[in-house]
N, CA, C and O atoms as a GROMACS GRO file, in nm:
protein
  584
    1UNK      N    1   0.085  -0.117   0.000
    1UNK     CA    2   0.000   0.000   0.000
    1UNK      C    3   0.089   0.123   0.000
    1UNK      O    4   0.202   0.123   0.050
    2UNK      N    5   0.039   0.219  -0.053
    2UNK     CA    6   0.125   0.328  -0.096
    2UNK      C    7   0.016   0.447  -0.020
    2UNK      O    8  -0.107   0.443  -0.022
    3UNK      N    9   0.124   0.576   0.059
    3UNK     CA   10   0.026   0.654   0.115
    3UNK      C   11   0.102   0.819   0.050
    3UNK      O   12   0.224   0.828   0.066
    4UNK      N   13   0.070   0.872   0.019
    4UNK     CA   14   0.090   1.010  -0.037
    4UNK      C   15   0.054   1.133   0.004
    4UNK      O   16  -0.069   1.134  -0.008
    5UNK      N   17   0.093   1.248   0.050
    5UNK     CA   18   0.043   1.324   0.081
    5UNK      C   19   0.133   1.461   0.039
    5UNK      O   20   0.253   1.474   0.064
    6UNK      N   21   0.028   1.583  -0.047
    6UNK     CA   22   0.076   1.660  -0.119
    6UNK      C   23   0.018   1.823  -0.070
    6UNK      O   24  -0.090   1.877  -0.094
    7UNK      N   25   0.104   1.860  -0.013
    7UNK     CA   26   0.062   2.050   0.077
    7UNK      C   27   0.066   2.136   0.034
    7UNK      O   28   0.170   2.202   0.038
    8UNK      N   29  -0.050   2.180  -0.033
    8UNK     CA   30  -0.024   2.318  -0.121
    8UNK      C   31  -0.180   2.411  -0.063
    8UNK      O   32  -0.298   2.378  -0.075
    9UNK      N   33  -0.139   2.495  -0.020
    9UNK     CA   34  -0.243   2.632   0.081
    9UNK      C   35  -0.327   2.609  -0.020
    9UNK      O   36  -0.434   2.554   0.004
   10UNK      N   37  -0.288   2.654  -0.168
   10UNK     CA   38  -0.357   2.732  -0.235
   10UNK      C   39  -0.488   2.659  -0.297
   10UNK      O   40  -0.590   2.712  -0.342
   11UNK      N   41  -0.451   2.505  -0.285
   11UNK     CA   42  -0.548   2.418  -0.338
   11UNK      C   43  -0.695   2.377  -0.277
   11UNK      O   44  -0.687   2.405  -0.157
   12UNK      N   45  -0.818   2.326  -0.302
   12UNK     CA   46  -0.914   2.237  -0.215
   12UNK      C   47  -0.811   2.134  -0.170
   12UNK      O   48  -0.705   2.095  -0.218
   13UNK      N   49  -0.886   2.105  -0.055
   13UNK     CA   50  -0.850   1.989   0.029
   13UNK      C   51  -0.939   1.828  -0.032
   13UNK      O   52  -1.060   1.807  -0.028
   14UNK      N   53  -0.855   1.756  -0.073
   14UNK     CA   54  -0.980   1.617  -0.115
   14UNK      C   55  -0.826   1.541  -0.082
   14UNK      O   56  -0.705   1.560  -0.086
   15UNK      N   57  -0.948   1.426  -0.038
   15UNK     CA   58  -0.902   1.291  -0.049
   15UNK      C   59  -0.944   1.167  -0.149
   15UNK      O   60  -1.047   1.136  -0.209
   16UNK      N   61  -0.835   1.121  -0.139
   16UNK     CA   62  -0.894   1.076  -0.227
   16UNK      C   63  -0.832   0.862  -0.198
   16UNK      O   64  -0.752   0.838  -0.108
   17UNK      N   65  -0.876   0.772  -0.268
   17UNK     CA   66  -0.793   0.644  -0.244
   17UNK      C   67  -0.851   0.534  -0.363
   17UNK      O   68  -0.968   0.524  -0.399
   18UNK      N   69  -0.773   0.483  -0.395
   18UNK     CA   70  -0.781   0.397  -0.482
   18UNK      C   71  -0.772   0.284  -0.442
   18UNK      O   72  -0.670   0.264  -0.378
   19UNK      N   73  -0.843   0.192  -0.454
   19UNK     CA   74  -0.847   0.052  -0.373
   19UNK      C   75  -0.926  -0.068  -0.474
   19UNK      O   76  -1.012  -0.074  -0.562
   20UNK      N   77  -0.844  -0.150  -0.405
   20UNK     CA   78  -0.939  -0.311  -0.528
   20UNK      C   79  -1.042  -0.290  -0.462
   20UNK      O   80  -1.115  -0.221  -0.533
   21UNK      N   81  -1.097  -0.314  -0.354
   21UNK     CA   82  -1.222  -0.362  -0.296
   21UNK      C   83  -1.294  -0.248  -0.139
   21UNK      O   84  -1.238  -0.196  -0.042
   22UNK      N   85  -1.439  -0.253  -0.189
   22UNK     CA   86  -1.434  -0.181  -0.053
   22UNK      C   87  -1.473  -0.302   0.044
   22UNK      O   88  -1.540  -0.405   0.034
   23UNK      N   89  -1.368  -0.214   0.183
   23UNK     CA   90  -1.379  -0.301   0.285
   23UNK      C   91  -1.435  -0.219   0.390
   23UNK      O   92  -1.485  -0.111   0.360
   24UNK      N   93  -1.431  -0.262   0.522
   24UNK     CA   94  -1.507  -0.201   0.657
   24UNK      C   95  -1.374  -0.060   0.654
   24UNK      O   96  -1.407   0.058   0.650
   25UNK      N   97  -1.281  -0.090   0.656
   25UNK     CA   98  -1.197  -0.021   0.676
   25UNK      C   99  -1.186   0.124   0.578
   25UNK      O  100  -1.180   0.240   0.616
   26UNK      N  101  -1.187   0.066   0.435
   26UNK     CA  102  -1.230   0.205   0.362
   26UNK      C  103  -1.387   0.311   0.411
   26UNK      O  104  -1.405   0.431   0.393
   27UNK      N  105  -1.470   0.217   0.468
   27UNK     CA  106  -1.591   0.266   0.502
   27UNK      C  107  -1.532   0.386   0.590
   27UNK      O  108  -1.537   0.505   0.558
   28UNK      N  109  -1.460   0.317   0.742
   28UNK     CA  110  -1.452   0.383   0.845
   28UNK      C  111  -1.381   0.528   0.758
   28UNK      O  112  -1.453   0.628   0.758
   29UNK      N  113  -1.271   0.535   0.700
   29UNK     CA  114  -1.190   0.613   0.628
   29UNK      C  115  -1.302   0.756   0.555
   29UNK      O  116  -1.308   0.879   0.557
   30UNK      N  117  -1.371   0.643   0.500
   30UNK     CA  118  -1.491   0.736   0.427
   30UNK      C  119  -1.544   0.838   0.554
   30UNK      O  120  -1.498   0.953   0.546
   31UNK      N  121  -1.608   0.819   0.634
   31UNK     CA  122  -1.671   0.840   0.746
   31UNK      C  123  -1.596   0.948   0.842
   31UNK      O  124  -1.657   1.021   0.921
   32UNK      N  125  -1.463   0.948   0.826
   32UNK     CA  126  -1.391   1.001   0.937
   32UNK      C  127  -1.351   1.118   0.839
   32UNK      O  128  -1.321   1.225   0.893
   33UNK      N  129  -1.348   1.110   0.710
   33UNK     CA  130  -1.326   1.248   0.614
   33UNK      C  131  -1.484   1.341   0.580
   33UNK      O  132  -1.514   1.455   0.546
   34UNK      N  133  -1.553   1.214   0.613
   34UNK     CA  134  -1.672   1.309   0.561
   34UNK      C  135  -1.716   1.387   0.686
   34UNK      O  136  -1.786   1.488   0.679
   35UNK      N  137  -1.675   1.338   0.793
   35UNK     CA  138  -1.743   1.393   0.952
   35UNK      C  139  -1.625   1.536   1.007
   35UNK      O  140  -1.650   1.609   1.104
   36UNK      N  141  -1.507   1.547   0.923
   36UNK     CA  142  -1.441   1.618   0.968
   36UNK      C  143  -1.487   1.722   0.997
   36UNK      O  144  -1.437   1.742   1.108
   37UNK      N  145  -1.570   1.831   0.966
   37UNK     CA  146  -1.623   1.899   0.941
   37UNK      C  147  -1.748   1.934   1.094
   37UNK      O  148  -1.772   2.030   1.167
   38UNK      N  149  -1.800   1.789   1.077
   38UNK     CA  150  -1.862   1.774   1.200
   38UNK      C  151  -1.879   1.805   1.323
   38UNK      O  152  -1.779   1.758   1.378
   39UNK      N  153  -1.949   1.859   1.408
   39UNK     CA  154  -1.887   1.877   1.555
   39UNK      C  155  -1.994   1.791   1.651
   39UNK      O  156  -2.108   1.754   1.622
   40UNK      N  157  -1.916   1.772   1.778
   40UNK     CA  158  -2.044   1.736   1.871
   40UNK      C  159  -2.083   1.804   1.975
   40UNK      O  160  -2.143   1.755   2.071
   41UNK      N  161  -2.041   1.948   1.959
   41UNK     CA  162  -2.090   2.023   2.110
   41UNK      C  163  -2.026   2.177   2.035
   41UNK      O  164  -1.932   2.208   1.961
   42UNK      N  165  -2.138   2.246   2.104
   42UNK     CA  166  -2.173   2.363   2.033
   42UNK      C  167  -2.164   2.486   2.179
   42UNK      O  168  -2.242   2.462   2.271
   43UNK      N  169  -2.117   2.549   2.186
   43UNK     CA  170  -2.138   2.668   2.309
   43UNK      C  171  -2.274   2.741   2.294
   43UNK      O  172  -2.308   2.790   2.186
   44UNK      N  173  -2.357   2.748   2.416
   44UNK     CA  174  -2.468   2.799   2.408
   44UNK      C  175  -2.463   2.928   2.534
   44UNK      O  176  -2.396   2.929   2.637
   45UNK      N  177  -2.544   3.014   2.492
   45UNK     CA  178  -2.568   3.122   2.560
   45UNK      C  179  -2.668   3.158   2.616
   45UNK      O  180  -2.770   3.169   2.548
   46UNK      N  181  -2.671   3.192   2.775
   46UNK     CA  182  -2.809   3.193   2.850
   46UNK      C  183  -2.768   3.293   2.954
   46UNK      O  184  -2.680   3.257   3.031
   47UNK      N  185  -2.814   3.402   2.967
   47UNK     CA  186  -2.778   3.515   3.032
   47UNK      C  187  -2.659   3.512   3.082
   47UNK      O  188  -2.596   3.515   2.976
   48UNK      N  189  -2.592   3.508   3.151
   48UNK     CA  190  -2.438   3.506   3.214
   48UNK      C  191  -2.369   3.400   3.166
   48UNK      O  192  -2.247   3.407   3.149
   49UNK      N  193  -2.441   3.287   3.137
   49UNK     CA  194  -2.372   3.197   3.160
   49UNK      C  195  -2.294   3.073   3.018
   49UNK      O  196  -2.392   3.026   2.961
   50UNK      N  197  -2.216   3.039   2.978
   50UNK     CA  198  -2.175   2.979   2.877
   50UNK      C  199  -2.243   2.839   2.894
   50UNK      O  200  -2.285   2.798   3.003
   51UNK      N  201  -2.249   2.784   2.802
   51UNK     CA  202  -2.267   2.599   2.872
   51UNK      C  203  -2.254   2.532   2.705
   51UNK      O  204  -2.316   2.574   2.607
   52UNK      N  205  -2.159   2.422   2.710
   52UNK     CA  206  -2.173   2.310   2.590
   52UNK      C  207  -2.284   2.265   2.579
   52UNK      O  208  -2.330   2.203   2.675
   53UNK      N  209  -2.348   2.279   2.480
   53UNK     CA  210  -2.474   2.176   2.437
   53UNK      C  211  -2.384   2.045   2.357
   53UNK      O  212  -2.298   2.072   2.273
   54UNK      N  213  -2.412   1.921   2.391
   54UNK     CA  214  -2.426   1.871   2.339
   54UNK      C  215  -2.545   1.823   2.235
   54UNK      O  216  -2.665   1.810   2.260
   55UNK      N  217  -2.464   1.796   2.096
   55UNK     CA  218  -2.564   1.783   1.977
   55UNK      C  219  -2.664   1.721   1.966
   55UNK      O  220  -2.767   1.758   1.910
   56UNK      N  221  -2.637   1.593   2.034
   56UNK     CA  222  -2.741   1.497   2.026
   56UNK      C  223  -2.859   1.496   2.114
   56UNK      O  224  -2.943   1.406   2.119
   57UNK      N  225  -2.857   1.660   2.221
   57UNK     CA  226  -2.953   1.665   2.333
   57UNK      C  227  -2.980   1.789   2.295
   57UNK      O  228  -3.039   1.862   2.375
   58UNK      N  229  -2.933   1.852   2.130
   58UNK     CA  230  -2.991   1.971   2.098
   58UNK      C  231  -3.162   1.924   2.035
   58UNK      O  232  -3.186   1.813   1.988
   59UNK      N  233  -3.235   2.005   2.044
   59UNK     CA  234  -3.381   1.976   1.992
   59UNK      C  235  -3.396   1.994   1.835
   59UNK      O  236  -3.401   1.904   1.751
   60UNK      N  237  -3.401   2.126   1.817
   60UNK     CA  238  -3.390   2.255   1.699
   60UNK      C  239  -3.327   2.346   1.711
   60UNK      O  240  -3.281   2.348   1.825
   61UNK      N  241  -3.293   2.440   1.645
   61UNK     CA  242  -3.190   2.566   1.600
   61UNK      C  243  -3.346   2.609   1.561
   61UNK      O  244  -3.420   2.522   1.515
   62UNK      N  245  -3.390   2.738   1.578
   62UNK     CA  246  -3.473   2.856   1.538
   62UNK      C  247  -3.418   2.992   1.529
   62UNK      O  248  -3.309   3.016   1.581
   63UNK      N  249  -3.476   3.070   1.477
   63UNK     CA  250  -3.449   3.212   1.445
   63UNK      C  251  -3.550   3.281   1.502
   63UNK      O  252  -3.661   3.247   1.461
   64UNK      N  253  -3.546   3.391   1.607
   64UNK     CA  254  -3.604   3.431   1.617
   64UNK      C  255  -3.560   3.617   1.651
   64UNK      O  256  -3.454   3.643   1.708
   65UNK      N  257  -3.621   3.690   1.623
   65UNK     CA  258  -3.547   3.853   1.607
   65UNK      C  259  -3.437   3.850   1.600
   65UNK      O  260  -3.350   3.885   1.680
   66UNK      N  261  -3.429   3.797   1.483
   66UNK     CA  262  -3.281   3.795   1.402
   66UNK      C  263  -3.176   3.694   1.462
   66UNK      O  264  -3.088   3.665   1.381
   67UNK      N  265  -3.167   3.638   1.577
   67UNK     CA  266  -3.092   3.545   1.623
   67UNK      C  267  -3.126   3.386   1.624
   67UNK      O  268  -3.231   3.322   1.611
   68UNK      N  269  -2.996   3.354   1.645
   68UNK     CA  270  -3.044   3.176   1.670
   68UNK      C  271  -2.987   3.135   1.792
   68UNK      O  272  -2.883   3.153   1.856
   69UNK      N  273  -3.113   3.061   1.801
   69UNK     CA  274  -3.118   2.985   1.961
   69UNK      C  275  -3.119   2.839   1.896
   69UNK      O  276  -3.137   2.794   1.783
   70UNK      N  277  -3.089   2.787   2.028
   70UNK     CA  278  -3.068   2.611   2.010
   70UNK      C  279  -3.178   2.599   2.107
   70UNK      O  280  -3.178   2.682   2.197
   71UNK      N  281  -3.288   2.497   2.105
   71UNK     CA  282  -3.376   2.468   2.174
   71UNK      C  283  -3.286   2.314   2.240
   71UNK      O  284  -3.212   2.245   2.170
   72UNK      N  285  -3.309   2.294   2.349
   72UNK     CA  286  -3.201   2.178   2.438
   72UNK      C  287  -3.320   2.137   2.497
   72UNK      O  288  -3.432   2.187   2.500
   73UNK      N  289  -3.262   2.016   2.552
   73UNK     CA  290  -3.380   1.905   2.608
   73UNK      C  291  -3.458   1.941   2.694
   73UNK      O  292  -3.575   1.905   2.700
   74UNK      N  293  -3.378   2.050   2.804
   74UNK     CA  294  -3.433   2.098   2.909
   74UNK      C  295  -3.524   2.204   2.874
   74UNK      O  296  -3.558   2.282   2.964
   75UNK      N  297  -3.562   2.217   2.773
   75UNK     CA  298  -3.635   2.280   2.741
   75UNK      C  299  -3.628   2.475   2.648
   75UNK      O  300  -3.675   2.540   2.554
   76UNK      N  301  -3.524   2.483   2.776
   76UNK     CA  302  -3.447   2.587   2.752
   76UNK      C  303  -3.379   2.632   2.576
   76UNK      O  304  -3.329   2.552   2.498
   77UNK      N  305  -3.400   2.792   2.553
   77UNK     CA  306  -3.337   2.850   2.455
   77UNK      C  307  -3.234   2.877   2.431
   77UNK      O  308  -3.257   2.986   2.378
   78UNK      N  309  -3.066   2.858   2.425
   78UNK     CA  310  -2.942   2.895   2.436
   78UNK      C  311  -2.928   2.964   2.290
   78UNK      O  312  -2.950   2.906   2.183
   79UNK      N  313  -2.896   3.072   2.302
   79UNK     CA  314  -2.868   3.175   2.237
   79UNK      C  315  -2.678   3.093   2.144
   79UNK      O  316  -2.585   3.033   2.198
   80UNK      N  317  -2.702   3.136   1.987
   80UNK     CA  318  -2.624   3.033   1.953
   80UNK      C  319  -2.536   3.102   1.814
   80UNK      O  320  -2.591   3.111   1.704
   81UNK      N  321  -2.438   3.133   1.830
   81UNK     CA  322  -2.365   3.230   1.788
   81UNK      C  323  -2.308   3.206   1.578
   81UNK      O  324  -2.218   3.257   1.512
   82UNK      N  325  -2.395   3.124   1.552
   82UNK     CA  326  -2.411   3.079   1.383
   82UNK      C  327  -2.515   3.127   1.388
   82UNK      O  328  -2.584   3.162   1.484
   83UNK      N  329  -2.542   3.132   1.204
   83UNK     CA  330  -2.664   3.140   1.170
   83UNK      C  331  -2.712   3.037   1.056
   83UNK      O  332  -2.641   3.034   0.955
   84UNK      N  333  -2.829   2.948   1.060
   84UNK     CA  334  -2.882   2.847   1.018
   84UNK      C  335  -2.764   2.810   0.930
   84UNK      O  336  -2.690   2.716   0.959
   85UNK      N  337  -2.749   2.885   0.825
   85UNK     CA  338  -2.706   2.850   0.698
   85UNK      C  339  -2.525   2.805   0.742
   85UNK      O  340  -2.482   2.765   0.634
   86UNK      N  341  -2.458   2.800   0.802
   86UNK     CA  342  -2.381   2.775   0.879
   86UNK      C  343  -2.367   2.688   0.991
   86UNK      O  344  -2.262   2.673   1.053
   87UNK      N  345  -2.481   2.629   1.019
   87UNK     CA  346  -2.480   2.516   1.130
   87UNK      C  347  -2.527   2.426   1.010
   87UNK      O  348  -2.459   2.324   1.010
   88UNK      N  349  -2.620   2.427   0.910
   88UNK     CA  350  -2.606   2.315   0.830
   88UNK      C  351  -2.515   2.232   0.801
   88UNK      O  352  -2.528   2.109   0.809
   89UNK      N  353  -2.383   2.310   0.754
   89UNK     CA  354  -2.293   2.224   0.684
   89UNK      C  355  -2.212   2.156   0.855
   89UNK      O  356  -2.136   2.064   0.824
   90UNK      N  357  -2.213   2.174   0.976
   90UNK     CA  358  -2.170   2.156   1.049
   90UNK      C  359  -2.207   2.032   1.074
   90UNK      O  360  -2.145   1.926   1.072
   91UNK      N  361  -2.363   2.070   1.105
   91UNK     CA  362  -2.454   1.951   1.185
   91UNK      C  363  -2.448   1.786   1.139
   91UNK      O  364  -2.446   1.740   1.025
   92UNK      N  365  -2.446   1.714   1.273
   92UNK     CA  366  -2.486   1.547   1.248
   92UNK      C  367  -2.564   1.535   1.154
   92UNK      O  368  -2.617   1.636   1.107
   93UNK      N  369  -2.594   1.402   1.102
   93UNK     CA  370  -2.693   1.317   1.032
   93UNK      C  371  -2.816   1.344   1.121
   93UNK      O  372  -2.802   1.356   1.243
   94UNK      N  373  -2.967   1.357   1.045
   94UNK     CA  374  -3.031   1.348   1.140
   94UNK      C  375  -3.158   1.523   1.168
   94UNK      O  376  -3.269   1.536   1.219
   95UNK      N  377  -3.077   1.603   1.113
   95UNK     CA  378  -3.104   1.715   1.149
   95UNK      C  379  -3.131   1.775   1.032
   95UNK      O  380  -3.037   1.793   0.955
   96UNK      N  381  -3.260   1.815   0.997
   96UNK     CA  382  -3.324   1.867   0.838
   96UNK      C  383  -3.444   2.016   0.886
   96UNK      O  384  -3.528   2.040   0.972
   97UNK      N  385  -3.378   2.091   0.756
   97UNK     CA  386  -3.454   2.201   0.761
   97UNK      C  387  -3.565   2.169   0.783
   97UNK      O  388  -3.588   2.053   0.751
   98UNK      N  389  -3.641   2.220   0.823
   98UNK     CA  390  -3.790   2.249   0.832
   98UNK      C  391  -3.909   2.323   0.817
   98UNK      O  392  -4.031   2.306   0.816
   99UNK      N  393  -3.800   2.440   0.803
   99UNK     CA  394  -3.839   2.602   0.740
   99UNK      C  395  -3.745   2.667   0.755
   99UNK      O  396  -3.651   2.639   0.830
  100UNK      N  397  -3.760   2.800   0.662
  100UNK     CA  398  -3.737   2.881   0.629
  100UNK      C  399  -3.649   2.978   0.778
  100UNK      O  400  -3.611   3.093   0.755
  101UNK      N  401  -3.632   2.933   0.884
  101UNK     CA  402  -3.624   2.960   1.018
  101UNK      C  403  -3.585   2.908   1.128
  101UNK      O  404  -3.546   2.959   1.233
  102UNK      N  405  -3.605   2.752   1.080
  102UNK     CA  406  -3.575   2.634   1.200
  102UNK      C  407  -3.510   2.541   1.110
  102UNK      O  408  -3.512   2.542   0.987
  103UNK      N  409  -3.440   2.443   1.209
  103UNK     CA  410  -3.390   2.316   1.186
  103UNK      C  411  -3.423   2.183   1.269
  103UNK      O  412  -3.430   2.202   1.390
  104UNK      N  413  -3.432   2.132   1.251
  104UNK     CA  414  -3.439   2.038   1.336
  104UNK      C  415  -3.407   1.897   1.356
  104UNK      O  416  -3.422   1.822   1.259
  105UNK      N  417  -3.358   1.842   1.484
  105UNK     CA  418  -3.302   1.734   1.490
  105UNK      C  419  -3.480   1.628   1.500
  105UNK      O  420  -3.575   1.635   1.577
  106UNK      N  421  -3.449   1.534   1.373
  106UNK     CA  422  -3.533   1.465   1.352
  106UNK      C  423  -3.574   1.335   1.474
  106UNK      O  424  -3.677   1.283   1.516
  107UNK      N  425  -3.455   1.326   1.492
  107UNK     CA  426  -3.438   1.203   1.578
  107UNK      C  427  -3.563   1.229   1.771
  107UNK      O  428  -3.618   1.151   1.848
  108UNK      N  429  -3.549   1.354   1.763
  108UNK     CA  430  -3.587   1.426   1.874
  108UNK      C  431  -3.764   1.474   1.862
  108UNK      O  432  -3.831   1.520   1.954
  109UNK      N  433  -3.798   1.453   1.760
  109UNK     CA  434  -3.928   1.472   1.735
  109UNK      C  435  -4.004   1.384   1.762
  109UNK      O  436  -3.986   1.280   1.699
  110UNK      N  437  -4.108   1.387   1.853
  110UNK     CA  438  -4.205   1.252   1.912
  110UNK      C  439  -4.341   1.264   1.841
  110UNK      O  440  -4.398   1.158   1.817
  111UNK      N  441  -4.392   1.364   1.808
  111UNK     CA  442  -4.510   1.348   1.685
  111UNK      C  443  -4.549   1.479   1.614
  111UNK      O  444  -4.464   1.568   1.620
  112UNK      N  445  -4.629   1.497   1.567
  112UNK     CA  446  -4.659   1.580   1.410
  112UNK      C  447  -4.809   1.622   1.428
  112UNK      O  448  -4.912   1.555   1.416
  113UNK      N  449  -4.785   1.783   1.465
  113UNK     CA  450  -4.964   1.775   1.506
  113UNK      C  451  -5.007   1.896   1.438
  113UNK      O  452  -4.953   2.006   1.425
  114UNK      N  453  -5.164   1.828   1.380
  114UNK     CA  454  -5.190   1.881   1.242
  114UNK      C  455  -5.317   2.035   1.294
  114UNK      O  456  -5.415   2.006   1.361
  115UNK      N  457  -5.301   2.132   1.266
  115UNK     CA  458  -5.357   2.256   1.341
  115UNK      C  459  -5.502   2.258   1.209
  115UNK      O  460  -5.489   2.188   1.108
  116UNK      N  461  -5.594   2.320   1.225
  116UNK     CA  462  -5.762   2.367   1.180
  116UNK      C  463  -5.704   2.416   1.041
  116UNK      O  464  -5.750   2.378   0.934
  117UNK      N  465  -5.596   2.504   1.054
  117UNK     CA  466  -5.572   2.583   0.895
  117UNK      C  467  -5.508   2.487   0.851
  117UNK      O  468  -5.493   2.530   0.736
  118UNK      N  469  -5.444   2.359   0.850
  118UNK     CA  470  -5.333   2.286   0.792
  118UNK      C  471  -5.195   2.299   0.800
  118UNK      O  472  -5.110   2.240   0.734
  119UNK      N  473  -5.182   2.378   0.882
  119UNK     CA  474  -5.040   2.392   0.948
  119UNK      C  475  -5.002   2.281   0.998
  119UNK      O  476  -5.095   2.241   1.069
  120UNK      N  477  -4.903   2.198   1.001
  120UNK     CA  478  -4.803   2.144   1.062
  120UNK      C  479  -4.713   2.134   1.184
  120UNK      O  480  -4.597   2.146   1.144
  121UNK      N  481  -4.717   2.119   1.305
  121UNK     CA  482  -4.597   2.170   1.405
  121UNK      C  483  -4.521   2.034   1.413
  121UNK      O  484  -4.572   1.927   1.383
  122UNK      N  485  -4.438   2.045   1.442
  122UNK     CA  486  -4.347   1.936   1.509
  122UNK      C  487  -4.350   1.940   1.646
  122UNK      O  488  -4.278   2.030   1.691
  123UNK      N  489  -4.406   1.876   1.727
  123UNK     CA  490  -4.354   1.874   1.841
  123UNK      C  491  -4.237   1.786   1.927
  123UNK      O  492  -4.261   1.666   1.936
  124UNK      N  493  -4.149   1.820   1.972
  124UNK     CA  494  -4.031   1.787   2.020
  124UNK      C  495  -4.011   1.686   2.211
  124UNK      O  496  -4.102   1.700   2.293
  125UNK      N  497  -3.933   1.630   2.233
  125UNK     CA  498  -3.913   1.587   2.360
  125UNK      C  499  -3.931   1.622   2.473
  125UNK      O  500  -3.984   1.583   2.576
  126UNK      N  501  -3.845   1.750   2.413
  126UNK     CA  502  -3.918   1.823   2.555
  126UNK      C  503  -3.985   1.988   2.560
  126UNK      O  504  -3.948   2.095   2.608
  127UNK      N  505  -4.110   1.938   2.477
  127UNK     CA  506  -4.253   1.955   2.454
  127UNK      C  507  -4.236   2.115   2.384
  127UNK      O  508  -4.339   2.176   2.354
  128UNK      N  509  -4.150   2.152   2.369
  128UNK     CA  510  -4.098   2.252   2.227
  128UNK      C  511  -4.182   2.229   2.095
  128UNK      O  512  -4.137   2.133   2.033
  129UNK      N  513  -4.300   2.292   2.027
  129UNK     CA  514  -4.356   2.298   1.910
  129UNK      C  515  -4.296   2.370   1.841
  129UNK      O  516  -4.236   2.464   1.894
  130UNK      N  517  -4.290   2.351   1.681
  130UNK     CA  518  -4.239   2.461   1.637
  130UNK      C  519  -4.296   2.384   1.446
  130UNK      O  520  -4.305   2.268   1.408
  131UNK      N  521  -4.322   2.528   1.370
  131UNK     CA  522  -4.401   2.504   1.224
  131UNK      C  523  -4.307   2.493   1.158
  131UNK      O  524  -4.199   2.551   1.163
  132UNK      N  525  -4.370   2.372   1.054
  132UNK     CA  526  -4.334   2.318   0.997
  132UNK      C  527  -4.343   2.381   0.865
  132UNK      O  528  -4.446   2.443   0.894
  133UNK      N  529  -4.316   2.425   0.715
  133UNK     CA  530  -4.351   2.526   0.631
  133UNK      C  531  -4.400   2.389   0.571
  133UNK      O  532  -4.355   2.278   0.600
  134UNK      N  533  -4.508   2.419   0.478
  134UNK     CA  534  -4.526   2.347   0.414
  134UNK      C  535  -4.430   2.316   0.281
  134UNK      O  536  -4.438   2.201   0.237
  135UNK      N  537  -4.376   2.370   0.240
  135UNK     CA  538  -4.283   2.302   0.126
  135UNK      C  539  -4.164   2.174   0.171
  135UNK      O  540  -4.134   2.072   0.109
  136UNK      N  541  -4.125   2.216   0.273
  136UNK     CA  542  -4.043   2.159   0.416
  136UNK      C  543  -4.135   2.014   0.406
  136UNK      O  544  -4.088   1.915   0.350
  137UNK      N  545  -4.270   2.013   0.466
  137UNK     CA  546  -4.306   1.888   0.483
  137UNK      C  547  -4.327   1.806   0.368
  137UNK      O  548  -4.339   1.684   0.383
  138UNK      N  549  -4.334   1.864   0.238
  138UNK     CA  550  -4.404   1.795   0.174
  138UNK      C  551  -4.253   1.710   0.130
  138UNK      O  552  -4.274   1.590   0.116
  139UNK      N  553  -4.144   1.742   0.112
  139UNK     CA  554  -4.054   1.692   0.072
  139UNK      C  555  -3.985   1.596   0.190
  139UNK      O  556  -3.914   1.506   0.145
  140UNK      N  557  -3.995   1.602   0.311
  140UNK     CA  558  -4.043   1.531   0.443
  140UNK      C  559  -4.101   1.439   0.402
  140UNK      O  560  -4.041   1.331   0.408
  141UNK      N  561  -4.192   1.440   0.363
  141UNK     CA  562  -4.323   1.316   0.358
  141UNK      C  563  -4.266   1.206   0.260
  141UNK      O  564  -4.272   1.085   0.283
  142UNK      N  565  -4.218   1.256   0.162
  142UNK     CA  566  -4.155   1.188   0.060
  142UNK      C  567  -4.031   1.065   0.126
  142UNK      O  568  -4.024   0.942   0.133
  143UNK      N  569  -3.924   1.212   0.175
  143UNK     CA  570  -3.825   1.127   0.219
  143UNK      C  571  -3.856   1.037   0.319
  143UNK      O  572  -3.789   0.938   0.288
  144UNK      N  573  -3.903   1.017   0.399
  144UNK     CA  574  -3.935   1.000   0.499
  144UNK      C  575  -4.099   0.872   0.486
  144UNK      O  576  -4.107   0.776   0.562
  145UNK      N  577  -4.158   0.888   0.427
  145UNK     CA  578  -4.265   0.810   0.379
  145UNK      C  579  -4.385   0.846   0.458
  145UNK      O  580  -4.480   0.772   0.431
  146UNK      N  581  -4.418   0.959   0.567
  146UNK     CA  582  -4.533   1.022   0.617
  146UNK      C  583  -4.643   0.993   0.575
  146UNK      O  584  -4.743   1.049   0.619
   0.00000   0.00000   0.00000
């Protein structure tokens, strides 16, 4: 096996590998370049105080008067120093727009409750609602088989 590695500022960064066969091992490889990017704990902001959210006990990311908050299990809003379009490319598997405003960690959603006008909310774990746009769901429904 032959390993190469070539440093130039000015270039994209790719990897790349050539291999007879994929194995578990190219998988993991795959996985650990594609997650680089990735994080699992995010600094959140709540009057004085700093605190790590961890990702997987974040709810949703919303916008609200111009800022973004992380909605966390406890219920609580932590004020969250990205803005949507910037925590996308960050965020775990798992976590899909939802509008125009929010994001949300899918995994964290316990059911889907349908309002008189046809609105949509998601409601969350810990009991956080939040709308769903309809263009958002309909492509939801698809992926997802709703």
């Amino acid at each position: 096996m032959l390993f190469t590695v070539w440093i130039d500022k000015t270039c994209r960064e790719e990897v790349m590998a050539k291999v007879h066969q994929r194995t578990p091992l190219i998988d993991e490889i795959e996985r650990l370049v594609l997650q680089e990017n990735r994080i699992d704990q995010l600094p959140g902001y709540l009057d004085d105080e700093i605190t790590l959210l961890e990702m997987n006990e974040i709810q949703c990311f919303v916008v609200e008067n111009e800022k973004t908050f992380a909605v966390y299990a406890d219920g609580k809003k932590y004020a969250v120093r990205k803005r949507l379009y910037a925590l996308e490319d960050l965020l775990p598997d798992g976590f899909e727009r939802i509008s125009k405003s929010a994001i949300a960690n899918w995994k964290k959603i316990t059911k889907f409750k349908v309002q008189l006008s046809g609105a949509v909310d998601a409601v969350f774990q810990c009991g956080y609602a939040e709308c769903i746009s309809r263009r958002c769901f309909t492509e939801l429904k698809r992926r997802y088989g709703l």
